[in-house]
Each structure stands twice: as structure tokens, then as C-alpha cells.
C-alpha positions in Angstrom: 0.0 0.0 0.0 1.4 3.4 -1.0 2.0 5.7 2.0 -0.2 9.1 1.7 0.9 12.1 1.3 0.9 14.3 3.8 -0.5 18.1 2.6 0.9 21.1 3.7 -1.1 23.3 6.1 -1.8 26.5 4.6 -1.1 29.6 7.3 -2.3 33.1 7.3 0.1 35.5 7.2 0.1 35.8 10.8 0.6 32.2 11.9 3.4 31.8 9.4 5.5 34.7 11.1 4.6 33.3 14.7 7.4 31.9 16.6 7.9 30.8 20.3 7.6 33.8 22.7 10.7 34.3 24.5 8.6 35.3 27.9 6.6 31.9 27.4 10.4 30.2 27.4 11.8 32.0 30.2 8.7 31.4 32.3 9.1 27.8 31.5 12.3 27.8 32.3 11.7 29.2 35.8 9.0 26.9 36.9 10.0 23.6 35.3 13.4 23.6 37.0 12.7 24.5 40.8 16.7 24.5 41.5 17.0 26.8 38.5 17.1 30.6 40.3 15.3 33.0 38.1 16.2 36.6 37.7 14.2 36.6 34.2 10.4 36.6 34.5 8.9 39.5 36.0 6.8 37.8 38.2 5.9 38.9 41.8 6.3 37.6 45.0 4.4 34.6 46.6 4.7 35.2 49.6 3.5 38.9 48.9 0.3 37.8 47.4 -2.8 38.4 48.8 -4.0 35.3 49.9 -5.9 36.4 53.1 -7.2 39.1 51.1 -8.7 37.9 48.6 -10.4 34.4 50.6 -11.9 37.3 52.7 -13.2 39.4 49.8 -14.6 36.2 47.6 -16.9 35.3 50.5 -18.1 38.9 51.1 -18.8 39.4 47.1 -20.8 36.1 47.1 -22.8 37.2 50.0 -24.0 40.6 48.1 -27.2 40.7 47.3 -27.4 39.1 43.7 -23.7 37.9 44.0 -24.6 35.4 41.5 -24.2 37.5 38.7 -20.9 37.7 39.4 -20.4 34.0 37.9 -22.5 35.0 35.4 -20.9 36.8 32.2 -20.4 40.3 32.5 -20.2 43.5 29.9 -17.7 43.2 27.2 -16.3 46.7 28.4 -16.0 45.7 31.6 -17.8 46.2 35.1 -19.2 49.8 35.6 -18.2 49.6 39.3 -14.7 48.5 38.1 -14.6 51.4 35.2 -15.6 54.3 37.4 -13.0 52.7 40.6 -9.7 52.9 37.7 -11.1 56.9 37.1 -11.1 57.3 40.9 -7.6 55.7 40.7 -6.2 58.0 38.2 -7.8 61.3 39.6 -6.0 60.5 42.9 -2.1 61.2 41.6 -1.1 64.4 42.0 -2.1 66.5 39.4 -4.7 64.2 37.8 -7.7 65.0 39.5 -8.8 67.4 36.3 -8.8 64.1 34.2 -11.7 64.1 31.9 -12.9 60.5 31.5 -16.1 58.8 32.5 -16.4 54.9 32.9 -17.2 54.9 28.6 -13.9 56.0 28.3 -12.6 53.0 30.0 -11.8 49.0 28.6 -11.4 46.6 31.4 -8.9 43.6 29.7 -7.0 40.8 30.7 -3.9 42.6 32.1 -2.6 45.4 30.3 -1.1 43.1 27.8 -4.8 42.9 25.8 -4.9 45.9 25.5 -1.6 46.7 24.1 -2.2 43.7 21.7 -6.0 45.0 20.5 -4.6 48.4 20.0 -2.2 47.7 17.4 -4.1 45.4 15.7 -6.6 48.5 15.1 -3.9 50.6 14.1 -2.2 48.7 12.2 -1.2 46.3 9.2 1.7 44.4 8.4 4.7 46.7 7.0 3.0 49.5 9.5 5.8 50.9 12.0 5.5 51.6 15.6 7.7 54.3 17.4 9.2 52.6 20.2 11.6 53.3 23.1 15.3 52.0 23.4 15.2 50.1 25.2 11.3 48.6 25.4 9.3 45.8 26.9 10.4 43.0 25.0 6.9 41.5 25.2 5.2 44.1 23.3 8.4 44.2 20.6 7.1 40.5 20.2 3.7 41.3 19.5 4.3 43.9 16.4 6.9 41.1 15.3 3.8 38.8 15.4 1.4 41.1 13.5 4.2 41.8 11.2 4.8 45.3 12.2 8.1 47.0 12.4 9.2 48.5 15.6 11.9 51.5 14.9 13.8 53.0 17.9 13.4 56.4 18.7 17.1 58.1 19.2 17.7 58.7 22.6 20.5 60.4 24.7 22.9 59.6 26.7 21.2 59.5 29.6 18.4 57.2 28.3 16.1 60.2 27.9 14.5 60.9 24.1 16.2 63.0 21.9 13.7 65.0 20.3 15.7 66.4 18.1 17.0 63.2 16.5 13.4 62.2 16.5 12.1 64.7 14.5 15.2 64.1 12.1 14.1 59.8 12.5 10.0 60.8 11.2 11.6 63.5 8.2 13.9 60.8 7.0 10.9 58.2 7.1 8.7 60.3 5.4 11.4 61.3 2.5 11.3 57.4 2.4 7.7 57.6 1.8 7.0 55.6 4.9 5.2 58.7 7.0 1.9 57.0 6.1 3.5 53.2 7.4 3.8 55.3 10.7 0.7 54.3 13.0 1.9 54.8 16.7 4.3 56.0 19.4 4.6 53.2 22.2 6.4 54.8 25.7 7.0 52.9 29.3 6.6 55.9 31.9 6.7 54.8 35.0 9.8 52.6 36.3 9.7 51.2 33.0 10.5 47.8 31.9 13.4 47.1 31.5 15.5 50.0 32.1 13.1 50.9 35.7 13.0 54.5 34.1 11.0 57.2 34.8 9.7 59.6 31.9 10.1 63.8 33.2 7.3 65.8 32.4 8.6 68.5 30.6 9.9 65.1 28.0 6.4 64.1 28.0 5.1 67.6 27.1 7.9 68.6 24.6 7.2 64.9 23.1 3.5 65.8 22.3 4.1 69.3 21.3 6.5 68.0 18.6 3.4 65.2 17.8 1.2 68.0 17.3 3.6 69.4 14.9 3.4 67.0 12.5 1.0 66.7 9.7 -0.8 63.3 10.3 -2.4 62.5 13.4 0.2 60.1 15.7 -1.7 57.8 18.3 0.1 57.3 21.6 0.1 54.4 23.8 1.5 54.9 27.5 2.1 51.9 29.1 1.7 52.4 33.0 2.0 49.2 34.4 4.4 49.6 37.0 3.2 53.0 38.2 1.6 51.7 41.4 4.8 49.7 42.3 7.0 52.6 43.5 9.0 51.9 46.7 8.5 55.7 48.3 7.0 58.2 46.7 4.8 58.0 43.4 6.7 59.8 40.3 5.6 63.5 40.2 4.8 63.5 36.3 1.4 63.3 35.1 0.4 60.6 31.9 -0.6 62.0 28.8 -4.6 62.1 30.0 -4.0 65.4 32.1 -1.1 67.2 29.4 -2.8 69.4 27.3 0.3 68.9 24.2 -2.2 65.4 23.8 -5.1 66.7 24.6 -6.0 66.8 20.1 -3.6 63.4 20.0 -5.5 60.5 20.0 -3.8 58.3 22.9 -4.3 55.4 25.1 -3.3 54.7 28.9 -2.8 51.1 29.8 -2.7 50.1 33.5 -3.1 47.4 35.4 -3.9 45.2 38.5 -1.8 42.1 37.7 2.1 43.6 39.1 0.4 45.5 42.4 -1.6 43.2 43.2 -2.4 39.5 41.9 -0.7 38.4 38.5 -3.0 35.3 38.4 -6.6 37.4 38.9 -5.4 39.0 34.6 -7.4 42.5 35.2 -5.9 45.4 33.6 -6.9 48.5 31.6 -7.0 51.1 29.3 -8.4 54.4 28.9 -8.7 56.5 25.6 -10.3 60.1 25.5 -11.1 58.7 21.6 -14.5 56.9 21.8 -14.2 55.7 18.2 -10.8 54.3 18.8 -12.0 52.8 22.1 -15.0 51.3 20.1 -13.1 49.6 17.5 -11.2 48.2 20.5 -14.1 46.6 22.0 -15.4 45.3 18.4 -12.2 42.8 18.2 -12.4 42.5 22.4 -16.0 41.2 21.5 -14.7 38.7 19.4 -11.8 37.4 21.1 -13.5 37.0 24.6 -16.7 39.3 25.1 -16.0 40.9 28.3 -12.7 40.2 31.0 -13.8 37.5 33.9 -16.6 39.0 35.3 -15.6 37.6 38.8 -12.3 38.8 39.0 -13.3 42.3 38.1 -15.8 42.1 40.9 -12.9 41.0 43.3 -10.9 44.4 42.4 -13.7 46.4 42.7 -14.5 45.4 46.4 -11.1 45.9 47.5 -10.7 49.4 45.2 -13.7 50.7 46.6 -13.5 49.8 50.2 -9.8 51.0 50.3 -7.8 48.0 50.9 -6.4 47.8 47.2 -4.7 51.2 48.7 -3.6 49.5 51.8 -2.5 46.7 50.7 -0.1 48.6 48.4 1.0 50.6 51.1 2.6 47.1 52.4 4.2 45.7 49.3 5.6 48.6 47.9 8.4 48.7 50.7 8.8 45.0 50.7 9.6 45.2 47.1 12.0 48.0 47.6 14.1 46.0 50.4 14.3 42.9 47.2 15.4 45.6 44.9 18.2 46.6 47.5 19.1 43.0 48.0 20.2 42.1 44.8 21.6 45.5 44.3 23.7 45.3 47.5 24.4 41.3 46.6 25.7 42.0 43.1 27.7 44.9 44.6 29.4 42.3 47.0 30.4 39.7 44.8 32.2 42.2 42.6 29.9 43.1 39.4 30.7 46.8 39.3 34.2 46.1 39.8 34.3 44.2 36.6 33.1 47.1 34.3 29.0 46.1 34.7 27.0 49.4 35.3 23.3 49.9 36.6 21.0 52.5 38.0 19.1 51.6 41.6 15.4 52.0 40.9 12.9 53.9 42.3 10.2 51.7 41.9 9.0 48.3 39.7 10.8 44.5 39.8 13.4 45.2 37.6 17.1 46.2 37.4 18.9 47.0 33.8 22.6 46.4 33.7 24.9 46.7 31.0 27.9 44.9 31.0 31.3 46.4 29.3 31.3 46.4 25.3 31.9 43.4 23.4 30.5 41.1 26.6 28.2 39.1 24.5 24.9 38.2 27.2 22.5 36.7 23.8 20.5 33.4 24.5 22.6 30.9 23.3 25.7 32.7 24.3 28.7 30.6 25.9 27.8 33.4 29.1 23.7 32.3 28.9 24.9 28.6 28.8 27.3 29.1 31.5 24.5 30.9 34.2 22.0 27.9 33.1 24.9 25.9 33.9 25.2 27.5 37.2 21.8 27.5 38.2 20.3 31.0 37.1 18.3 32.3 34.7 18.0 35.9 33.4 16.5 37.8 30.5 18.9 39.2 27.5 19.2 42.5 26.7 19.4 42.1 22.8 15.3 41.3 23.2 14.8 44.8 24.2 16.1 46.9 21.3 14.1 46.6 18.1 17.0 46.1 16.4 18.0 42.9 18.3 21.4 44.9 19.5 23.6 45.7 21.2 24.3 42.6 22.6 25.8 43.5 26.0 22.7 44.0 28.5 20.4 42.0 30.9 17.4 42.6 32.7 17.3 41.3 35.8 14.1 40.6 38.0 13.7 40.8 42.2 10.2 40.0 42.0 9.7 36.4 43.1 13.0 34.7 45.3 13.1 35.3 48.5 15.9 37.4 50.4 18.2 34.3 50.7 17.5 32.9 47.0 18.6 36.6 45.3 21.3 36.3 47.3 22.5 33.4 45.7 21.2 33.9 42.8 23.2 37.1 42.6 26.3 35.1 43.4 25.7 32.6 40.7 25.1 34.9 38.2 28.8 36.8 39.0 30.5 33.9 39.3 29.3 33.0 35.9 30.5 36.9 34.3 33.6 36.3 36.2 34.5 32.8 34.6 33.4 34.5 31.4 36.0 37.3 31.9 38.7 34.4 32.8 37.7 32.8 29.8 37.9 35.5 27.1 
């Protein structure tokens, strides 16, 4: 009997450019191999969580009157409670409480991530190019890769801040290349951004949208806030692009979320966009991917928003997670890092710390020096993932979120160990 043929699956566009996400690897990594001491996935503390919490509040929101319909689906915009609590939210920094958004101005999505994801696919189409940050969250660099849009850096300074200037010359030279109309959004990290645990000034923001406004085509702006909540002392004193009035005529969108303050596995985050239309075509493909964000989770946050213990409880964590961040800065201190060439700035806030090691140190996955930390027993993310253009090659991001005081100890030892064997062994 002759053997069949097998036929080759046909892909859409889309499928045929999708690969392996690196995030999916590295959380695999990190909770397959329990003596394998991860500095790579953000993820947050266990032992931070809020177990108690949340035990407590599930009972209470099934003993509301009609509780039930909280099992029940709920809006594909999200809960109206929920929408009007993440206004309250924002109106309560400093300088935000002239915000101008009611709850129809507001998508509740699984983490901020949706949201990011359903944005550009509205904007745009393969070939389309999205103004990104250098460095940026790798994540979202692996979501235009998967639509098939092209992320382009935007020139920055020395000190990590934009250079406007070399912007303006970056959007003239695309346009003389006939690609100003490819151009479909700006995408920033404002808050203790990931990966570099930045901070965005405000007079950057504002000169930012005033040259935006400058242009001749309308540029939308995504702000990505997620870590804004997770600052160790004292919130960041610039205001998002909601309250600036250089984006007040720029369509824009502010993602947040709940998933880093408070629980990663509950998925509830958000966006708010002053643009109803924008927002609307948002919610069409949100209706067709899932039709509304769990409705029980949503009604979780919004008891603990509303009755002031979201606010507590982040009164609690955000110290705890600013001792982590000055354990494994004060650990790779110790061991020796800096002394070695390796340079990084102590955060003010988020899970993360950027370092960059000296030129020519080569940190890639699949690198002897990647091979050689697995080797050792630690895991972190490579900084090459967090340029557009996949270089330079010479950075890490490193994550305090989920081991415990002794394991980032440890794992910080590991990990210079490993860059001093490299050193020996170049």
C-alpha cells in the first residue's frame, strides 16, 4: 500500500510569522526547574500575594445581594463599578484630578497586555511601523513582530532620555522614504519602565506631544503604566498623557493594570482612551476574542478598590519590594559586578534592574555566558530582546520580583561567578 501524502497546512500571514515567545520560554524555564534561580520573568512575589485578602473578599462578594451575577458573564467593556473605581484611581495622583474621562472611556482587559495587543491590531497592518523606546518591553516588541509590524527605535541620549531632536530628524527621514503614512503609533514605558526601571520627566512628555502636534498626520500614543503603582516611596511627580494638554488633540491610550500591584494570576488590567471611536473599534475585536474580562475577578478588584484596601495593601508591598530591589543590588555589589566594568542604576520603583555589561561582553541566548549561568543554576533575560533592532548585545534585565531574600542572594552570586568565569575565559 502506497504511503499518503501528507498536505501542507496553509497559514495566514500571521501564523506563518509566529514563533515561540521568549517570555513563554523564560517562564518555563523558571517553573519547570525548581533548583533553576530565576532573575528573568517578571513575576511577583508569593509570599507577597494576597491570599488572606482575597479568601476574605470572595466570601463577602458572594454574600452581596445578587452575588450570583458575578459567575455570570459580564459586559464586554467591563464592570461599571470597576470602570468608574480605575477613574477614581487616576484622579488620585497628584495632578490628575482634572482628568476628563467617565467609565465609557474605559476598557477593562485581561492585564494590560490585551490591551496593548488590541490596540495595534486597530492601528495597524503588516509593514506599518510603531515608534518605540530604546530600550522597550520586550513583550510588546514580540507582539508587532507577530502582526508583522516594524518596531523603529526612537534616538535617545545619553542618559536614556529621548532625543527630540533626533526624532524629529528619525519621522523627516521616514517620510522622504515615503514611509510617513507606514507610521501608526508612538509606544512609551513611563513609570519605572520595563526594562530600564526608568522614569519619563514631564517637561519630555510635554515637549514629546508638542512636537506630535507638529506633524502633519495624526500620531496615536500608547502609555504603558503598568508599573506605576509599584514605586517603593514616593509615586513619580509626572502626570500621563490624560491630564497634558500637548495630547489633549492626539489620540492616545493609557494602559494600566492590577496584575504587578496586586495579583498576576486574577489578569485585570486597563486602558483608557479620550477617543470613543478608537475605544470602540477596541471593544469590536475585544468582543470577538473573549466578550468581556472574567466578570468575577473584576468584581474582586472592585471590592477591594472601593472599600480602600487595594490602597492598603499597596502601602505594604511597595516597601517590601523596595528591600528585594536593594538585596540584589547590594548582593551584586558584594560579589564584585561593578568592579568588573557592569553598570546599573538603583530603581525607584517596579521589579526590575537593567545592567549593562562592558562592550563586546556578549549576554545573547545561546551565548557561551547564557549557557554558562543555566549551567550555574540561574536564569536571566537578555538585553538584545529589548532593542528593536536585536542589539547591542551587552545587556540583561534582571528581575527581584519572586525569590526570597536568601535565594537573590544566591542567585546574585551565581550569576557573577558565571561573568567572572566568562572574563577568565575570554
Amino acid at each position: 500500500m502506497e504511503q499518503a501524502v501528507l498536505k501542507k497546512l496553509r497559514y495566514s500571514g500571521l501564523g506563518e510569522r509566529l514563533t515561540d515567545p521568549v517570555i513563554v520560554h523564560l517562564m518555563a524555564n523558571a517553573l519547570s526547574n525548581p533548583d533553576l534561580l530565576s532573575l528573568a520573568a517578571g513575576f511577583t512575589d508569593n509570599a507577597a500575594l494576597p491570599i488572606d485578602l482575597v479568601r476574605q473578599v470572595v466570601g463577602e462578594v458572594a454574600e452581596l445581594p445578587g452575588g450570583s451575577e458575578c459567575l455570570q458573564y459580564g459586559m464586554n467593556s467591563g464592570r461599571p463599578g470597576l470602570r468608574e473605581a480605575v477613574i477614581g484611581l487616576l484622579s488620585a495622583y497628584q495632578g490628575e484630578q482634572s482628568i476628563e474621562l467617565d467609565q465609557d472611556h474605559v476598557l477593562i482587559s485581561n492585564g494590560s497586555q490585551q490591551s496593548l495587543y488590541i490596540a495595534t491590531q486597530v492601528l495597524c497592518d503588516p509593514g506599518d511601523i510603531v515608534l518605540v523606546e530604546k530600550p522597550s518591553y520586550f513583550v510588546y516588541l514580540e507582539v508587532l513582530k507577530g502582526l508583522g509590524v516594524r518596531p523603529v527605535s526612537i534616538p535617545t541620549l545619553a542618559d536614556g532620555r529621548i532625543d527630540l531632536d533626533g526624532l524629529r530628524t528619525l519621522i523627516d527621514r521616514l517620510s522622504r522614504n515615503g514611509d510617513a503614512g507606514r507610521i501608526k503609533a508612538l509606544y512609551m514605558v513611563t513609570y519605572h519602565a520595563n526594562p530600564s526601571s526608568r522614569c519619563m520627566p514631564e517637561d519630555d512628555k510635554r515637549n514629546l506631544g508638542k512636537l506630535l502636534q507638529s506633524l502633519d498626520f495624526a500620531l496615536p500614543v500608547i502609555e504603558d503604566a503598568a508599573y506605576r503603582d509599584l514605586f517603593f516611596e514616593k509615586p513619580f511627580s509626572a502626570r500621563s498623557i490624560l491630564s497634558l494638554p500637548e495630547y489633549a488633540d492626539l489620540p492616545c491610550l493609557y494602559a494600566g493594570t492590577f496584575t504587578k500591584p496586586f495579583a498576576t494570576g486574577m489578569k485585570v488590567g486597563y486602558c483608557c482612551c479620550p477617543d470613543k471611536q478608537l475605544l470602540g473599534k477596541m471593544l469590536n475585536v475585544k468582543g470577538q476574542q473573549d466578550f468581556g474580562t472574567a466578570n468575577f475577578t473584576q468584581a474582586i478588584i472592585e471590592k477591594v478598590i472601593n472599600d480602600g484596601r487595594y490602597e492598603n495593601f499597596l502601602r505594604e508591598i511597595r516597601p517590601h519590594y523596595g528591600h528585594k530591589m536593594q538585596i540584589l543590588h547590594n548582593a551584586l555589589k558584594e560579589e564584585g559586578l561593578a568592579e568588573m566594568g557592569w553598570k546599573w542604576d538603583v530603581p525607584a520603583g517596579g521589579l526590575l534592574l537593567w545592567a549593562e555589561a562592558p562592550e563586546g561582553f556578549d549576554t545573547r541566548m545561546g551565548s557561551p555566558f547564557y549557557h554558562a549561568c543555566i549551567d550555574d543554576g540561574v536564569l536571566y533575560v537578555p538585553g538584545d530582546y529589548c532593542f528593536a533592532e536585536g542589539s547591542p548585545f551587552n545587556y540583561v534585565r534582571l528581575s527581584f520580583g519572586v525569590l526570597d531574600e536568601e535565594r537573590l542572594k544566591e542567585a546574585a552570586k551565581r550569576f557573577v561567578l558565571s561573568v567572572r568565569l566568562a572574563c577568565q575565559n575570554a
